[in-house]
ROMAR-343346 format. One record per residue (C-alpha): residue in one letter; x, y, z. Coordinates in steps of 0.1 Angstrom, whole numbers. Example, Ala and Ser with C-alpha at 12.3 -4.5 7.8 and 13.67 -1.06 7.14 Angstrom:
% ROMAR-343346
+---------+-------+-------+-------+
| residuo |     x |     y |     z |
+---------+-------+-------+-------+
|       A |   123 |   -45 |    78 |
|       S |   137 |   -11 |    71 |
+---------+-------+-------+-------+
END
This chain:
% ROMAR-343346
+---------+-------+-------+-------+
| residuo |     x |     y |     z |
+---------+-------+-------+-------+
|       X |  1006 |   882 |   755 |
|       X |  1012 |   920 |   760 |
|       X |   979 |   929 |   744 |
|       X |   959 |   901 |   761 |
|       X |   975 |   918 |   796 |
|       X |   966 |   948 |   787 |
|       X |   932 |   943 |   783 |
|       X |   932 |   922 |   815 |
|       X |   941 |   954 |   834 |
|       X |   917 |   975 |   819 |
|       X |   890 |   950 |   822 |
|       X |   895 |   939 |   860 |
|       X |   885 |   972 |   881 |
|       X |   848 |   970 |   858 |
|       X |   848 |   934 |   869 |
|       X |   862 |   939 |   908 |
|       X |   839 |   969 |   912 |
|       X |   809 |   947 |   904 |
|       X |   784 |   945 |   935 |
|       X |   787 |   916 |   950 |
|       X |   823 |   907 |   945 |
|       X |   838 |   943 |   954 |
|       X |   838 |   938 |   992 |
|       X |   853 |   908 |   990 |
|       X |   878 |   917 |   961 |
|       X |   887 |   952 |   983 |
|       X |   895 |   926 |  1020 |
|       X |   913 |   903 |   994 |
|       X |   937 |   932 |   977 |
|       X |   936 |   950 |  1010 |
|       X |   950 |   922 |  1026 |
|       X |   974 |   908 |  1005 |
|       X |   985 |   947 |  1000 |
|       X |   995 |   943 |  1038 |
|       X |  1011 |   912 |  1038 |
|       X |  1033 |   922 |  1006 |
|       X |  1042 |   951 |  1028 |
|       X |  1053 |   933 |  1054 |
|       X |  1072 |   911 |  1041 |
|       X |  1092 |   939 |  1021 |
|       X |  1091 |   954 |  1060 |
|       X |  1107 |   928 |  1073 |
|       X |  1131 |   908 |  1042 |
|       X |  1116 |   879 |  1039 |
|       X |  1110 |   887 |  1003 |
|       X |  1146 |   876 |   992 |
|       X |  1144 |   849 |  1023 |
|       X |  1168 |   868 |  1046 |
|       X |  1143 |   868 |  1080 |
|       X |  1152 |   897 |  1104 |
+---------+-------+-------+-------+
END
C-alpha cells in the first residue's frame, strides 16, 4: 500500500498538469485548500464551532 502511494504522488502532478484538466484541477485544490483552511480558522475540524 506504501509503494502503490508512493507512486500515486509522484504520478499525479504529470497527470493534474495535463492541459485540459489543470485549470480545473488548480480551482479544485485551490478551493478545497481554502476551505481546509477555514475550517482549521475557525475549529470546526474537531466540531467545536466558534
Amino acid at each position: 500500500m506504501k509503494d502503490f502511494t508512493l507512486w500515486f504522488l509522484s504520478q499525479l502532478p504529470s497527470f493534474l498538469l495535463a492541459e485540459p484538466i489543470s485549470a480545473f484541477t488548480g480551482l479544485a485544490v485551490l478551493s478545497f485548500v481554502v476551505s481546509l483552511t477555514q475550517r482549521i480558522m475557525f475549529g470546526r475540524v474537531y466540531g467545536k464551532g466558534v
